[in-house]
mmCIF file of the N, C-alpha and C atoms, coordinates in Angstrom:
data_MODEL
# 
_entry.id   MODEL 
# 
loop_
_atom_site.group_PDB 
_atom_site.id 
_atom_site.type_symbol 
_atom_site.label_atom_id 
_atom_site.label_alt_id 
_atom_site.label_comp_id 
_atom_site.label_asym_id 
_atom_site.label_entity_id 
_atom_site.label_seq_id 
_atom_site.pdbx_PDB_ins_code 
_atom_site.Cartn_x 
_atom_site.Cartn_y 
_atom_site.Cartn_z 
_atom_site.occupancy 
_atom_site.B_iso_or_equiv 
_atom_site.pdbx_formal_charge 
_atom_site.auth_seq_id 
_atom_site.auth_comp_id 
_atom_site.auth_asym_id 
_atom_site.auth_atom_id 
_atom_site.pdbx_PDB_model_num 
ATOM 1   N N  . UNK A 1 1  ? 72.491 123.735 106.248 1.00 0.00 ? 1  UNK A N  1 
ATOM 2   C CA . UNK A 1 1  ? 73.201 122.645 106.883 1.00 0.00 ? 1  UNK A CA 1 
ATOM 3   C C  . UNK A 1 1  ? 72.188 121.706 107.538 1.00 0.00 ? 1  UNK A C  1 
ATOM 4   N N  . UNK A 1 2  ? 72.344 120.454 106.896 1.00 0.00 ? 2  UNK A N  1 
ATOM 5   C CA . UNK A 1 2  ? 71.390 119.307 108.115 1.00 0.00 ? 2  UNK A CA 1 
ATOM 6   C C  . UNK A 1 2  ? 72.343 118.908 108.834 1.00 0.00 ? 2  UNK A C  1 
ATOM 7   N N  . UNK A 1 3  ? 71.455 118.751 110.060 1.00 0.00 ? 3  UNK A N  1 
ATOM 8   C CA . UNK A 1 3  ? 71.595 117.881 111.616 1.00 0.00 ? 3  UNK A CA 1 
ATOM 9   C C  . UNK A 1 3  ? 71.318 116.875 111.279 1.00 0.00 ? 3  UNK A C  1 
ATOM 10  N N  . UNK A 1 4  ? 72.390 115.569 111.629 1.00 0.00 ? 4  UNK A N  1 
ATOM 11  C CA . UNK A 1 4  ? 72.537 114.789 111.439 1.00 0.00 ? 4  UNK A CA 1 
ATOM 12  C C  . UNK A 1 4  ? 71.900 114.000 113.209 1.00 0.00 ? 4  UNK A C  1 
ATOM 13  N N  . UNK A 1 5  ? 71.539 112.777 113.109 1.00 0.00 ? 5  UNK A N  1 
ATOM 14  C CA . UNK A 1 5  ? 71.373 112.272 114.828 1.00 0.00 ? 5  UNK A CA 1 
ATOM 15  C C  . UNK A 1 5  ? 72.447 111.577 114.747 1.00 0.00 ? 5  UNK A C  1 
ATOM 16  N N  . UNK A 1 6  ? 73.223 111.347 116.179 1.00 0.00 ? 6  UNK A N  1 
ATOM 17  C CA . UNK A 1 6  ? 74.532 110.815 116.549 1.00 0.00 ? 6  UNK A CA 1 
ATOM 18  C C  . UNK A 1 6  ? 73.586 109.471 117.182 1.00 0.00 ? 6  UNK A C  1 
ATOM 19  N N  . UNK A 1 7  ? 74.570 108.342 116.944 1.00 0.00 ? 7  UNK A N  1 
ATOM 20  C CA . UNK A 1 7  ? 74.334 107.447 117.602 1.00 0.00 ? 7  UNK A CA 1 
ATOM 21  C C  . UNK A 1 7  ? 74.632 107.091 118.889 1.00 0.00 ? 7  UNK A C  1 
ATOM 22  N N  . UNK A 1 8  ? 74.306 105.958 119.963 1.00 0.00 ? 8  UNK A N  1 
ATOM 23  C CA . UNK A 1 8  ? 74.336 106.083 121.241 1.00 0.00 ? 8  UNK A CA 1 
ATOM 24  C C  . UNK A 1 8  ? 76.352 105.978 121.522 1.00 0.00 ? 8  UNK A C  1 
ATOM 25  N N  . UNK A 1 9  ? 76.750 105.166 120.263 1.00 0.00 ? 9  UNK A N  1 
ATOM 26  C CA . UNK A 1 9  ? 78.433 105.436 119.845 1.00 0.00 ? 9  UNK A CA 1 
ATOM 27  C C  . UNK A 1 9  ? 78.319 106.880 119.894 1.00 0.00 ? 9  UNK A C  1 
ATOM 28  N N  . UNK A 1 10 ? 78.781 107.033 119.473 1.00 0.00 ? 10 UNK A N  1 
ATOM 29  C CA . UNK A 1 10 ? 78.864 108.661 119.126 1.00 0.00 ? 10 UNK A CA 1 
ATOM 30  C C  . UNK A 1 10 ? 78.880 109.399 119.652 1.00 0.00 ? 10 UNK A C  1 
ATOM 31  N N  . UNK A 1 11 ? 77.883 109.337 120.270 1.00 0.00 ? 11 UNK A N  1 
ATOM 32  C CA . UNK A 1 11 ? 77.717 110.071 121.919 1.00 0.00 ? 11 UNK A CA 1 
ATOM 33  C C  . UNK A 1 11 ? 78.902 110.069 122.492 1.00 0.00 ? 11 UNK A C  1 
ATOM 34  N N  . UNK A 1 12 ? 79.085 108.835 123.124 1.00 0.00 ? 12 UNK A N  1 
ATOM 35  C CA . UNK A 1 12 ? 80.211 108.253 123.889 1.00 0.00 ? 12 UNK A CA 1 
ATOM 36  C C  . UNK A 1 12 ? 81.378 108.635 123.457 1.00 0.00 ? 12 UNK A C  1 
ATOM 37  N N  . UNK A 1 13 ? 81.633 108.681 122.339 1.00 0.00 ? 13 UNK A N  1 
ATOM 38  C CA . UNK A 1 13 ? 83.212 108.846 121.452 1.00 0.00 ? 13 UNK A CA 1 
ATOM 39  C C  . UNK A 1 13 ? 82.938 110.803 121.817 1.00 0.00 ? 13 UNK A C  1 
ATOM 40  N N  . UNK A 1 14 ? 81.730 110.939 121.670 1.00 0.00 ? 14 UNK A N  1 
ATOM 41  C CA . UNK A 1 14 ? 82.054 112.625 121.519 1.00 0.00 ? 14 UNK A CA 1 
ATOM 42  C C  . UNK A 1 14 ? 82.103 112.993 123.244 1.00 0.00 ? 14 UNK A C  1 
ATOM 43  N N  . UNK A 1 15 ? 81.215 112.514 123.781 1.00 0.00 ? 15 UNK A N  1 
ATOM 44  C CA . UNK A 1 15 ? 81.321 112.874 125.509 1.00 0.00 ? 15 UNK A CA 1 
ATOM 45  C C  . UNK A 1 15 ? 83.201 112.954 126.035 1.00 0.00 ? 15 UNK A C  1 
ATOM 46  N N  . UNK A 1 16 ? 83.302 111.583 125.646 1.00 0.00 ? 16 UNK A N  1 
ATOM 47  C CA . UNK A 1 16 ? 84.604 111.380 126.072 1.00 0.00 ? 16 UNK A CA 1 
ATOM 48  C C  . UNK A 1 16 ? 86.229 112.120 125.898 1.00 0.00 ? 16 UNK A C  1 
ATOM 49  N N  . UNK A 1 17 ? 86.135 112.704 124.197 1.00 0.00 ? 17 UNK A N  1 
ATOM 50  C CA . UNK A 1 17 ? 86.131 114.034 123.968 1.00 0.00 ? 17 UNK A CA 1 
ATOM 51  C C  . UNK A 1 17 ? 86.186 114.938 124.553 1.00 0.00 ? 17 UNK A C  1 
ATOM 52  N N  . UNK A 1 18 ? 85.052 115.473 124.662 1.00 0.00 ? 18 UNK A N  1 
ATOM 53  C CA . UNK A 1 18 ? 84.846 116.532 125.632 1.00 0.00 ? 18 UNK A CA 1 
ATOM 54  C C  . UNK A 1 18 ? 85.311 116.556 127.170 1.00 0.00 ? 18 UNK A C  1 
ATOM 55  N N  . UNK A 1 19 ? 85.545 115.312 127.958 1.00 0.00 ? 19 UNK A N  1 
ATOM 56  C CA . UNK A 1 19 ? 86.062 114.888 129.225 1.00 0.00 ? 19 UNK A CA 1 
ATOM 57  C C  . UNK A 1 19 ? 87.428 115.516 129.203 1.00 0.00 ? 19 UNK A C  1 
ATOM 58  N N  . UNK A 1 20 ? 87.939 114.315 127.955 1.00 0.00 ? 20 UNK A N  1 
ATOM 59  C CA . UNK A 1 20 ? 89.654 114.501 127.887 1.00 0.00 ? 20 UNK A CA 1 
ATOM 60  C C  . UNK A 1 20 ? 90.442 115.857 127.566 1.00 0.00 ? 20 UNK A C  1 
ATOM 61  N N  . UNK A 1 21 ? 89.310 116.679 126.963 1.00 0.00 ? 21 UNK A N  1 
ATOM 62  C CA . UNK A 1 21 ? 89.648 117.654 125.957 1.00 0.00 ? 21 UNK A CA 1 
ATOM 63  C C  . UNK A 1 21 ? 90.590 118.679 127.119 1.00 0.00 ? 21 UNK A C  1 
ATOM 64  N N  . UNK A 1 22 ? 90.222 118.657 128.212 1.00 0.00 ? 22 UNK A N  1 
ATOM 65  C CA . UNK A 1 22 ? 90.992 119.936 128.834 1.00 0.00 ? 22 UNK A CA 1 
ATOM 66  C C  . UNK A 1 22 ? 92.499 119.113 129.708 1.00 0.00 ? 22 UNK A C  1 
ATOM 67  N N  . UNK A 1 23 ? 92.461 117.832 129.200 1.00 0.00 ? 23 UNK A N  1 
ATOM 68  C CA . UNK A 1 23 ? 94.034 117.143 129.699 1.00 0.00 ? 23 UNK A CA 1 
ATOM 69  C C  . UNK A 1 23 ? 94.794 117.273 128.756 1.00 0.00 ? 23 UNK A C  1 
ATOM 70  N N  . UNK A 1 24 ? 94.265 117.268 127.235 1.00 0.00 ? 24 UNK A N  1 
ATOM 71  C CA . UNK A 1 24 ? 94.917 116.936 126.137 1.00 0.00 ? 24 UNK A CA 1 
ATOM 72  C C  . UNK A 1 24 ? 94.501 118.410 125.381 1.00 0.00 ? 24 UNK A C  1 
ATOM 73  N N  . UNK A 1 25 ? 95.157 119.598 125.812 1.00 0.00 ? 25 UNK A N  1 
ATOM 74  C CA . UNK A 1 25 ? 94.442 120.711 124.922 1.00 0.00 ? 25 UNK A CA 1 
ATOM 75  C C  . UNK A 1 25 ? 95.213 120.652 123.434 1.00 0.00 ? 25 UNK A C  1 
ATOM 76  N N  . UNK A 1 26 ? 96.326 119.433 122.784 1.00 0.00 ? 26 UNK A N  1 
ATOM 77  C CA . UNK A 1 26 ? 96.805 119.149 121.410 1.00 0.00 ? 26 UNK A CA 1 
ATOM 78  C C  . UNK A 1 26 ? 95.948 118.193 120.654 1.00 0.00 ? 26 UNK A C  1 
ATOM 79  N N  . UNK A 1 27 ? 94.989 117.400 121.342 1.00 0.00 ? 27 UNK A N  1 
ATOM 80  C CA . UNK A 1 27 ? 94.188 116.433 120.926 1.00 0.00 ? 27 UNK A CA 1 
ATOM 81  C C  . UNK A 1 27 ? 94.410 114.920 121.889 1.00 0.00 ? 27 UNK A C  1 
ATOM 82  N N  . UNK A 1 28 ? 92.991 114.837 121.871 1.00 0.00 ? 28 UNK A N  1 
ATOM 83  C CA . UNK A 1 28 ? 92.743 113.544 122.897 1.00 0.00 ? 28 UNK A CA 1 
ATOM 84  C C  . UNK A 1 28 ? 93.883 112.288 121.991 1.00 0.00 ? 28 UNK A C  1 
ATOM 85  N N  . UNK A 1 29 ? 95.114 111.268 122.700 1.00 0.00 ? 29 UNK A N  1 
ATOM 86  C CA . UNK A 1 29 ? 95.433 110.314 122.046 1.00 0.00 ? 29 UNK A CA 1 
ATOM 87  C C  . UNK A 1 29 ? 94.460 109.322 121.597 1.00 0.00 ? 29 UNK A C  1 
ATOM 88  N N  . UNK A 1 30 ? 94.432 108.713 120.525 1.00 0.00 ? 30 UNK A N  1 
ATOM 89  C CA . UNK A 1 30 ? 93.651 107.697 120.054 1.00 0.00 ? 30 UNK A CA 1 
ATOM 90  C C  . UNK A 1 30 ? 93.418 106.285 121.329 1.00 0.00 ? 30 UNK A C  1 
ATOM 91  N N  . UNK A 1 31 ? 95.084 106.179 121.333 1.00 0.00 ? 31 UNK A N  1 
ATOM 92  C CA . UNK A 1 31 ? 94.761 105.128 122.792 1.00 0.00 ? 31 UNK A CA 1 
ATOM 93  C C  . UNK A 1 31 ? 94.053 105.183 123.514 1.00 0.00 ? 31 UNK A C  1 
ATOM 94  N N  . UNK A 1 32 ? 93.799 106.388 123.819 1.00 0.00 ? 32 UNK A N  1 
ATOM 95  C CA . UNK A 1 32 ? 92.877 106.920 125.638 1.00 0.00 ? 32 UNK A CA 1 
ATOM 96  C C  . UNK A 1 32 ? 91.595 106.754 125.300 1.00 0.00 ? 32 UNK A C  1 
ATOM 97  N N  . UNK A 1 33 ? 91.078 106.654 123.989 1.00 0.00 ? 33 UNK A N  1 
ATOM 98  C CA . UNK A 1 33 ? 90.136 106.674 123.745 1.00 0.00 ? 33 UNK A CA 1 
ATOM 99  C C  . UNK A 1 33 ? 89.939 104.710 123.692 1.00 0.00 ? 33 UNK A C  1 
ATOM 100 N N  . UNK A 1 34 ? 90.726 104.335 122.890 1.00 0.00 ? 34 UNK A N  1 
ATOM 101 C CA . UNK A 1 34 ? 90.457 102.753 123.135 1.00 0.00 ? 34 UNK A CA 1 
ATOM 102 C C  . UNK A 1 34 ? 90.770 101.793 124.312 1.00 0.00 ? 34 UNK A C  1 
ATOM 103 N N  . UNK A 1 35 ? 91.565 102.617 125.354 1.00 0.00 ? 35 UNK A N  1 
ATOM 104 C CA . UNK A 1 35 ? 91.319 102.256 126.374 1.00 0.00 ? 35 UNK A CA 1 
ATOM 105 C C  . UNK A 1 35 ? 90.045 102.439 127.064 1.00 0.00 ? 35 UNK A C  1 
ATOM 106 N N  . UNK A 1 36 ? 89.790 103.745 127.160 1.00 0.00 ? 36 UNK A N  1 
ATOM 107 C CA . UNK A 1 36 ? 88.285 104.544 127.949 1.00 0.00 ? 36 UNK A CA 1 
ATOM 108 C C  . UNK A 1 36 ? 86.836 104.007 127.298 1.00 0.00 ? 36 UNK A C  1 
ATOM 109 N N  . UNK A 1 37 ? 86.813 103.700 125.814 1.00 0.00 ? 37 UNK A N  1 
ATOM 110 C CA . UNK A 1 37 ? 85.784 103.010 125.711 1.00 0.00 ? 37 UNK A CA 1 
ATOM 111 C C  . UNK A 1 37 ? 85.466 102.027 125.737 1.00 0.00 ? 37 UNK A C  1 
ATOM 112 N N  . UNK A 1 38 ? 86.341 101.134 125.046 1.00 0.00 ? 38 UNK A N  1 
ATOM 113 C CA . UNK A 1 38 ? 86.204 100.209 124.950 1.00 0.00 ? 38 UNK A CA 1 
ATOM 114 C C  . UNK A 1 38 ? 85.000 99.424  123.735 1.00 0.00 ? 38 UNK A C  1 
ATOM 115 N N  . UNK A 1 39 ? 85.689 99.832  122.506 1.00 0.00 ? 39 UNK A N  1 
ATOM 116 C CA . UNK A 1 39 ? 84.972 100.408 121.447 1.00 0.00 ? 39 UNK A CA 1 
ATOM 117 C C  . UNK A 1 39 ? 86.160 99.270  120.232 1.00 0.00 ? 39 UNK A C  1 
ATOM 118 N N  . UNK A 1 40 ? 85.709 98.220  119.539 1.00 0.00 ? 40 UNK A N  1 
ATOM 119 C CA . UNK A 1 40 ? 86.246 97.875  118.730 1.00 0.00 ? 40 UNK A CA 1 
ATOM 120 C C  . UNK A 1 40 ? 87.128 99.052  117.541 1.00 0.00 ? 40 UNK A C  1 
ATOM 121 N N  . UNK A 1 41 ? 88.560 98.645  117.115 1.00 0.00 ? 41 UNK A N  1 
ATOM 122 C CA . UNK A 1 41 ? 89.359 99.543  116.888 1.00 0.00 ? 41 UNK A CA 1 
ATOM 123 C C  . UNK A 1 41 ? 88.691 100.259 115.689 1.00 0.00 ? 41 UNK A C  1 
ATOM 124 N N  . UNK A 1 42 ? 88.126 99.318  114.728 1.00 0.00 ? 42 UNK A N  1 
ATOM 125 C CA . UNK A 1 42 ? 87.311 99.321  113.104 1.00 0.00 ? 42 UNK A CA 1 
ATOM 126 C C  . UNK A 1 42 ? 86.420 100.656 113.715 1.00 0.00 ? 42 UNK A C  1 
ATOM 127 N N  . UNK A 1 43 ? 85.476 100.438 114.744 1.00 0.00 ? 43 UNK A N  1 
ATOM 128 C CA . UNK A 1 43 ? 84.270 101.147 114.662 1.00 0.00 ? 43 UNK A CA 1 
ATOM 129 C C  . UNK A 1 43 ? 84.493 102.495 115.653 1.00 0.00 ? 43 UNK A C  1 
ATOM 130 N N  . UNK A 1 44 ? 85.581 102.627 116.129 1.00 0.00 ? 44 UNK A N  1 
ATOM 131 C CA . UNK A 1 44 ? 85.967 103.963 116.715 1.00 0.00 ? 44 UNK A CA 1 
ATOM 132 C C  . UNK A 1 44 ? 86.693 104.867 115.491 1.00 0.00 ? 44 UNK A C  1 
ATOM 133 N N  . UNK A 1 45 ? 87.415 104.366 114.915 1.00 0.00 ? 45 UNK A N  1 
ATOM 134 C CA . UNK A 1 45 ? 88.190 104.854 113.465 1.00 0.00 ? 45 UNK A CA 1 
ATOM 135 C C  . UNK A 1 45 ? 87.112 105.198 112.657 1.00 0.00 ? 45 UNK A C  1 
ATOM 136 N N  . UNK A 1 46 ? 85.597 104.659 112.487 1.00 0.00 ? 46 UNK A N  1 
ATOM 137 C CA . UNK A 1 46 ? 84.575 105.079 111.990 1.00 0.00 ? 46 UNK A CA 1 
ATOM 138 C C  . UNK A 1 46 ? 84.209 105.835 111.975 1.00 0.00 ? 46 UNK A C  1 
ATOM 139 N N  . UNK A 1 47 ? 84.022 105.779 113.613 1.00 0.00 ? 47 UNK A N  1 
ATOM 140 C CA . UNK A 1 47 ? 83.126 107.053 114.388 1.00 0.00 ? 47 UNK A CA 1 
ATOM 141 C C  . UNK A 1 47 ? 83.746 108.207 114.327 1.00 0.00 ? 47 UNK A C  1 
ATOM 142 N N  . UNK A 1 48 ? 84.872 108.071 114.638 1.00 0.00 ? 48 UNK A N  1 
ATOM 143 C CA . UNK A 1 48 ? 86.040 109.648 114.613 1.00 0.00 ? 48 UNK A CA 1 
ATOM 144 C C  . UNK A 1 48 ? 85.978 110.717 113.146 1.00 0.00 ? 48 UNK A C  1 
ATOM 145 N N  . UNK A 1 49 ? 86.062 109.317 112.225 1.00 0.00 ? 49 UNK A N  1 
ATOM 146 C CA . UNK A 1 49 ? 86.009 109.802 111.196 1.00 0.00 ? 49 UNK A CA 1 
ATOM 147 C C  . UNK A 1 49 ? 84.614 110.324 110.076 1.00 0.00 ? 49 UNK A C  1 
ATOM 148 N N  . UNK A 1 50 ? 83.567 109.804 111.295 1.00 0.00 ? 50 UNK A N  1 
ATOM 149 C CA . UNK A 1 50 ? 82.219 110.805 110.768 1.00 0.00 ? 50 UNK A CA 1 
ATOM 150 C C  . UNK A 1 50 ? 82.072 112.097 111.635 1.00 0.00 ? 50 UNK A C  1 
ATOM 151 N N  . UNK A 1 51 ? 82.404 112.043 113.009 1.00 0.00 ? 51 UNK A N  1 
ATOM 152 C CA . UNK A 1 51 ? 82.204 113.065 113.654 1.00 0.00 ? 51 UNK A CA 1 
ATOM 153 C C  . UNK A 1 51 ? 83.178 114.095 112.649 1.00 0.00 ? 51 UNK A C  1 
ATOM 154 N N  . UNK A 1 52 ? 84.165 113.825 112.334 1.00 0.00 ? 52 UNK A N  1 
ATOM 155 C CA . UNK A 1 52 ? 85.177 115.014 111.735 1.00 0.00 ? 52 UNK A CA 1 
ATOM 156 C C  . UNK A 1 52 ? 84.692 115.183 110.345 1.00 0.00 ? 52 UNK A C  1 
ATOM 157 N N  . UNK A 1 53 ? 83.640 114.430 109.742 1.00 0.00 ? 53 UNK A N  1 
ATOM 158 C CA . UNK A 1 53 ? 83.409 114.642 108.161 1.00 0.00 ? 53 UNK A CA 1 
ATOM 159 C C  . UNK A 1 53 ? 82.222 115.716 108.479 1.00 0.00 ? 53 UNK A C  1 
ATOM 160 N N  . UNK A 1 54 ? 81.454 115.404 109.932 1.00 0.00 ? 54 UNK A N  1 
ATOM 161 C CA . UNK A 1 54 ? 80.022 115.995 110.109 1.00 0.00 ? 54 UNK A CA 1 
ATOM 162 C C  . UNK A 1 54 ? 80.801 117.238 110.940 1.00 0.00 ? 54 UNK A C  1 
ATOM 163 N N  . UNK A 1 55 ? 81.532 117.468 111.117 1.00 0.00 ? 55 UNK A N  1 
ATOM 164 C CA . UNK A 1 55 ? 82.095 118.890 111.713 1.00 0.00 ? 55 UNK A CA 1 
ATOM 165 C C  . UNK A 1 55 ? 81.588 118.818 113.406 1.00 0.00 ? 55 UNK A C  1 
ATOM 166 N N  . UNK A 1 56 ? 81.781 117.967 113.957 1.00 0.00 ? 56 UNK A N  1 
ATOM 167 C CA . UNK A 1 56 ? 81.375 117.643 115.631 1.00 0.00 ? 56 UNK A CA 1 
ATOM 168 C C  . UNK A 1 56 ? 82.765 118.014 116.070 1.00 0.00 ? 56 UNK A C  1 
ATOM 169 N N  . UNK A 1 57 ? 83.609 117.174 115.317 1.00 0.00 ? 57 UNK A N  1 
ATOM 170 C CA . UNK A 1 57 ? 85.027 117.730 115.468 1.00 0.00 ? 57 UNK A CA 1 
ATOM 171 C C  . UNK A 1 57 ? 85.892 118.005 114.622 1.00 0.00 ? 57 UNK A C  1 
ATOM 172 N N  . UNK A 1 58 ? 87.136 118.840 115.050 1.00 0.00 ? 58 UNK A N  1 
ATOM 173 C CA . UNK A 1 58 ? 88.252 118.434 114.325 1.00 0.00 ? 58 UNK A CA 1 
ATOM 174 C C  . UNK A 1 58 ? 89.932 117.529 114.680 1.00 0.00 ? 58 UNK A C  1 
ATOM 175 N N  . UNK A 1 59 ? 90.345 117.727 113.392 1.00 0.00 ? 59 UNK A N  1 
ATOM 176 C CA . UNK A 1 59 ? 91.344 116.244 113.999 1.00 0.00 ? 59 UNK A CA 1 
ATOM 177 C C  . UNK A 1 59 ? 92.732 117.595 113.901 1.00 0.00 ? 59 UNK A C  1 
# 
């Protein structure tokens, strides 16, 4: 398996994650996340969807 490097996004999308994760133990809402980052909608839908292809998370 390669390690992939997360970007300074990424980070953020995954930190934030990890914040919400024990309010939302069914899964963080997408909203909370585009509220909390403040992350164009295109490039959070990106990000979510590499962290879950790279196994950081699941959906």
């Amino acid at each position: 398996m390669i390690m992939t490097a997360l970007t300074p996004q990424q980070k953020r999308v995954l930190n934030s994650i990890r914040v919400f994760q024990a309010e939302y133990p069914e899964g963080v809402p997408y909203n909370i996340f585009k509220l909390d980052l403040n992350i164009p909608e295109e490039d959070l839908t990106s990000i979510l969807g590499y962290l879950g292809e790279e196994w950081h998370i699941s959906r």
